[in-house]
C-alpha positions in Angstrom: -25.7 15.8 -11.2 -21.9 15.6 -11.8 -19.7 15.5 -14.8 -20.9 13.2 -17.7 -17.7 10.2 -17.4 -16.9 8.6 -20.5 -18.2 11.1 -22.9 -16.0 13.7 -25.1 -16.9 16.4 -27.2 -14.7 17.4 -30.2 -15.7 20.3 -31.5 -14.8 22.4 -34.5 -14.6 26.1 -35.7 -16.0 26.8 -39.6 -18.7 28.5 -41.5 -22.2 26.4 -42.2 -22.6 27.7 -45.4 -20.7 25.5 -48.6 -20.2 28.8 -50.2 -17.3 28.2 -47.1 -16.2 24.8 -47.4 -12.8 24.9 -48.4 -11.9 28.5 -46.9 -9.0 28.8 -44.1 -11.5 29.5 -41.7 -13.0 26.2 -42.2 -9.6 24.2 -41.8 -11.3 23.0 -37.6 -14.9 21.7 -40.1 -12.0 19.7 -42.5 -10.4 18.2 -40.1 -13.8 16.8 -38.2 -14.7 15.9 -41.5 -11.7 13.7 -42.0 -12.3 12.1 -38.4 -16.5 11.7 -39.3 -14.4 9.9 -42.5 -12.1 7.5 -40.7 -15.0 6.4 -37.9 -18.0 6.3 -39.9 -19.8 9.2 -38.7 -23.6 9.5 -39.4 -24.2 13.6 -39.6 -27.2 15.0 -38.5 -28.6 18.5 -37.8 -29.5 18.6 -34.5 -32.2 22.4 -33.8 -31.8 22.5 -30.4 -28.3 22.3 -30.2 -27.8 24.3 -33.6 -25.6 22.1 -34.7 -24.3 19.4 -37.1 -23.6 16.2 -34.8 -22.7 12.7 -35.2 -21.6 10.2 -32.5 -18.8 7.9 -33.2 -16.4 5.4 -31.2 -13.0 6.3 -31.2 -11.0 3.7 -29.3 -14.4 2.2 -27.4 -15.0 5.9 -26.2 -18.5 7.5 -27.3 -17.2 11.3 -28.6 -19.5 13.4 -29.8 -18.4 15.4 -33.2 -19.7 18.4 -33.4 -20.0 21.2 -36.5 -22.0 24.3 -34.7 -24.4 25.6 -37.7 -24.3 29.1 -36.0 -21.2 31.2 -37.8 -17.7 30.8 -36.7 -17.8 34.5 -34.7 -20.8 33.0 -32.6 -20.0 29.2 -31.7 -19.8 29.6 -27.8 -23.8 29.2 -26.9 -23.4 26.1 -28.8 -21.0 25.0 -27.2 -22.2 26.1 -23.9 -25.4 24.5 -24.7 -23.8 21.0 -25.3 -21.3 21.5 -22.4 -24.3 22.2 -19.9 -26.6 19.3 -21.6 -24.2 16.4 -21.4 -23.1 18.1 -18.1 -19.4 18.2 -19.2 -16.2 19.9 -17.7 -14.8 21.8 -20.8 -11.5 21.5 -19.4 -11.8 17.7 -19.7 -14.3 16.6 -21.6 -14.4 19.3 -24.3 -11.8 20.0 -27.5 -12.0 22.9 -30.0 -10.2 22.6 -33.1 -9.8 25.7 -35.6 -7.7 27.4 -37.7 -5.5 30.2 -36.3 -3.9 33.1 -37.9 -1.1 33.9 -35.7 0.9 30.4 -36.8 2.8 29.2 -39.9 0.9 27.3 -42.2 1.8 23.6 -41.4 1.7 24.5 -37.8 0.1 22.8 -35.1 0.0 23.4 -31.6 -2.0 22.2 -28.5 -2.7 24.5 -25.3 -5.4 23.4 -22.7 -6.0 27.0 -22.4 -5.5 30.6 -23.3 -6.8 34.2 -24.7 -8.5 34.4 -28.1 -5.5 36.3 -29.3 -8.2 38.2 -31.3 -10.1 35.2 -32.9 -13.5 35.7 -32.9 -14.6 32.4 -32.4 -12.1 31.8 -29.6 -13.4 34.7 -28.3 -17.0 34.2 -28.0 -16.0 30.6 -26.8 -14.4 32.0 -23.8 -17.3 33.8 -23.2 -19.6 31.2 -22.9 -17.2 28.4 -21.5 -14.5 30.3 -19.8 -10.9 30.3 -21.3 -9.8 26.7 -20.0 -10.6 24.2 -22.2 -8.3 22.1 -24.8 -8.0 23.5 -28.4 -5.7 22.1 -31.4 -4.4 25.2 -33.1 -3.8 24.9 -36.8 -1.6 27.5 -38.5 -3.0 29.3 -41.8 -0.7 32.1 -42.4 1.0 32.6 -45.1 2.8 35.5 -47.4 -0.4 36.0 -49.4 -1.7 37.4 -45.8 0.5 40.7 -46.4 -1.6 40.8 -49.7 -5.1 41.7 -48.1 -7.3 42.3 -44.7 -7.8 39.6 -42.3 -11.4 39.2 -43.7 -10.5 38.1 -47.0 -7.2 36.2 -45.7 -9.3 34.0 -43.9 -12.3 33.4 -46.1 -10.3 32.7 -49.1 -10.1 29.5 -50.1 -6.6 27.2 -50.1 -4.7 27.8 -53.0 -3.8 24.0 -54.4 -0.5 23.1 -53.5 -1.9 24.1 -49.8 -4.8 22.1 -50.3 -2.8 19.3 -51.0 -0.3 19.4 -47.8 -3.6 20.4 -45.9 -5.0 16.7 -46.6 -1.7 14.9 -46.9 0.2 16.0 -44.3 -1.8 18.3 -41.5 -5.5 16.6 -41.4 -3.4 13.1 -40.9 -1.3 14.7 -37.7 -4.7 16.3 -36.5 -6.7 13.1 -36.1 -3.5 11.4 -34.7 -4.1 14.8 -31.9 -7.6 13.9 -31.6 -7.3 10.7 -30.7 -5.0 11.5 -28.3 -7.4 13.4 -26.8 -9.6 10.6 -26.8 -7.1 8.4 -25.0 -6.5 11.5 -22.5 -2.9 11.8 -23.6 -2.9 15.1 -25.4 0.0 17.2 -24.4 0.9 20.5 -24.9 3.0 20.5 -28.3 3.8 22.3 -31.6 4.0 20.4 -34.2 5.6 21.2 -37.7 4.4 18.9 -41.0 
């Protein structure tokens, strides 16, 4: 059988637990939260796949949202589970969103491809799909990172005044990239908000 037509997968990088919830590692879960938010999404937790899943219509094309209940370092065998189930080309068919360390916060930039550039998640997504596949990258650095380890950096939670432009401002300009996905018209882009 071919490649599943019609049918996307948006998927995001976080930490199940709600101990997690509003930590900068779970900026990928916000955002799919958001777009659950805007098009009514109906989450469920789906065993087999290990994840939590709800299927929405985002301009009359089915997408699958998709919150992996493993943690963020071990995502890819979700992802490869889905990718081999619906029988879709992750190069296509297949967008990761997640926070990364390496950008400004209020950063955000598509590639269609790349290294893991030493995230975890990114890298044991690569493993599992290969390294070409469409990913919005959302910046989370900041001054306090000088302050501590990468660890604590990224499981701290966002001070206010970051929380704030995170909803206001980089969740809005996300979505607006997701459904450009959606409509096949993501480009590669940085965007500064």
């Amino acid at each position: 059988m071919g490649y599943n037509e019609g049918m996307k997968i948006v998927f995001a990088q976080g930490n199940p637990d709600t101990k997690y919830v509003h930590t900068r590692h779970n900026t990928g879960f916000l955002v799919l939260d958001a777009v659950g938010e805007k098009y009514d999404a109906a989450w469920r937790d789906i065993d087999k796949y290990k994840g939590r899943i709800s299927d929405v219509m985002i301009n009359d094309e089915k997408v699958l949202l998709v919150k992996p209940l493993s943690y963020y370092n071990d995502t890819g065998l979700v992802a490869r589970t889905l990718a081999d189930y619906y029988k879709l080309d992750p190069a296509k068919d297949f967008l990761v969103v997640h926070d990364d360390l390496s950008l400004p916060f209020g950063t955000i930039r598509i590639r269609e491809n790349g290294s893991d550039a030493g995230n975890n998640g990114i890298k044991s997504l690569n493993a599992h799909l290969g390294p070409d596949y469409p990913r919005i990258r959302i910046g989370i650095w900041t001054e306090d990172r000088d302050k501590m380890d990468d660890v604590n950096f990224v499981l701290g939670t966002f001070p206010k005044a970051e929380f704030e432009k995170l909803e206001k401002e980089i969740i809005p300009k996300a979505i607006e990239l997701v459904e450009a996905f959606v409509d096949e018209k993501l480009e590669l882009s940085s965007h500064k908000v």
